[in-house]
C-alpha positions in Angstrom: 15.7 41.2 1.2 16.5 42.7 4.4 14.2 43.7 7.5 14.1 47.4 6.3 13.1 46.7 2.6 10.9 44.4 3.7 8.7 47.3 6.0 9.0 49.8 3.0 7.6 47.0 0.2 4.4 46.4 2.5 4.4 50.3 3.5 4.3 51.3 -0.2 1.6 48.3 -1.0 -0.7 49.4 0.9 -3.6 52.3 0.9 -2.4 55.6 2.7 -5.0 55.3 5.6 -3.0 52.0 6.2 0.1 53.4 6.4 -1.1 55.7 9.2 -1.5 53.4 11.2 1.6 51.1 10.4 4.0 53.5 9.8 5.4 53.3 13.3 6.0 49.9 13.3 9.9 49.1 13.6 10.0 45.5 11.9 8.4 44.3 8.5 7.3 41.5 10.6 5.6 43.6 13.0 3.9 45.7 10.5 2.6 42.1 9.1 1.4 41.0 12.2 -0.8 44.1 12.2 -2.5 43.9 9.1 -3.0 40.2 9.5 -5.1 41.1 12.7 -7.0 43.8 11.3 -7.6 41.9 7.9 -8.6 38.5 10.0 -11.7 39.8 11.8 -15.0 38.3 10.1 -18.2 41.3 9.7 -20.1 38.6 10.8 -23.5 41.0 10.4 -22.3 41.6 6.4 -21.9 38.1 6.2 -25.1 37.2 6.8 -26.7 40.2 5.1 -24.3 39.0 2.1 -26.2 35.0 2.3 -29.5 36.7 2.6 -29.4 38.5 -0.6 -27.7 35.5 -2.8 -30.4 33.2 -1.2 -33.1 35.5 -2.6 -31.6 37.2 -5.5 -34.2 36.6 -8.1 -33.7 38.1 -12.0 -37.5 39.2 -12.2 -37.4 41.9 -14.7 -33.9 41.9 -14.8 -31.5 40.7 -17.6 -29.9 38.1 -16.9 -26.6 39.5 -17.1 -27.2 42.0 -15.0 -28.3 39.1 -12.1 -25.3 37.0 -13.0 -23.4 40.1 -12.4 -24.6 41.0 -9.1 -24.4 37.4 -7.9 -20.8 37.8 -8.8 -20.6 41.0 -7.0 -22.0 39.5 -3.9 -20.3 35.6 -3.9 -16.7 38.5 -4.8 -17.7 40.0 -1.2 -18.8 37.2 0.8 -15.2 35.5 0.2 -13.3 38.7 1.0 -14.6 38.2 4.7 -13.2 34.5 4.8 -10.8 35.3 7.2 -7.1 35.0 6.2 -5.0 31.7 6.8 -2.3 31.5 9.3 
């Protein structure tokens, strides 16, 4: 795969308010390097809004799919801010 196909695969994988701000890039790795850095930095206040509600998620009223599936909802978010590996 060469350097040029390589920008225009992550170009076209990614969401168009991405691409604005890629685009310019000259190098695939370069546009990389970008996204890496944006996608690496930890919301360190969602986090810990993320840990307080699975610590006190409670069904109550609520079936117990439906908690199951929010507890999945919220453990789905909290790993999306692990940060990404080098």
């Amino acid at each position: 795969m060469t350097i040029c196909s390589t920008k225009y695969l992550i170009l076209n994988s990614v969401s168009p308010s991405i691409v604005q701000t890629i685009v310019f890039h000259e190098y695939g790795i370069d546009v990389w390097n970008e996204l890496q850095e944006h996608f690496s930095k930890v919301d360190s206040d969602r986090v810990a809004t993320l840990r307080y509600a699975i610590i006190n998620l409670k069904q109550g009223t609520k079936l117990c799919l439906t908690t199951l599936l929010t507890m999945k909802s919220l453990w789905e978010e909290l790993n999306s801010h692990r940060p990404v590996p080098i």
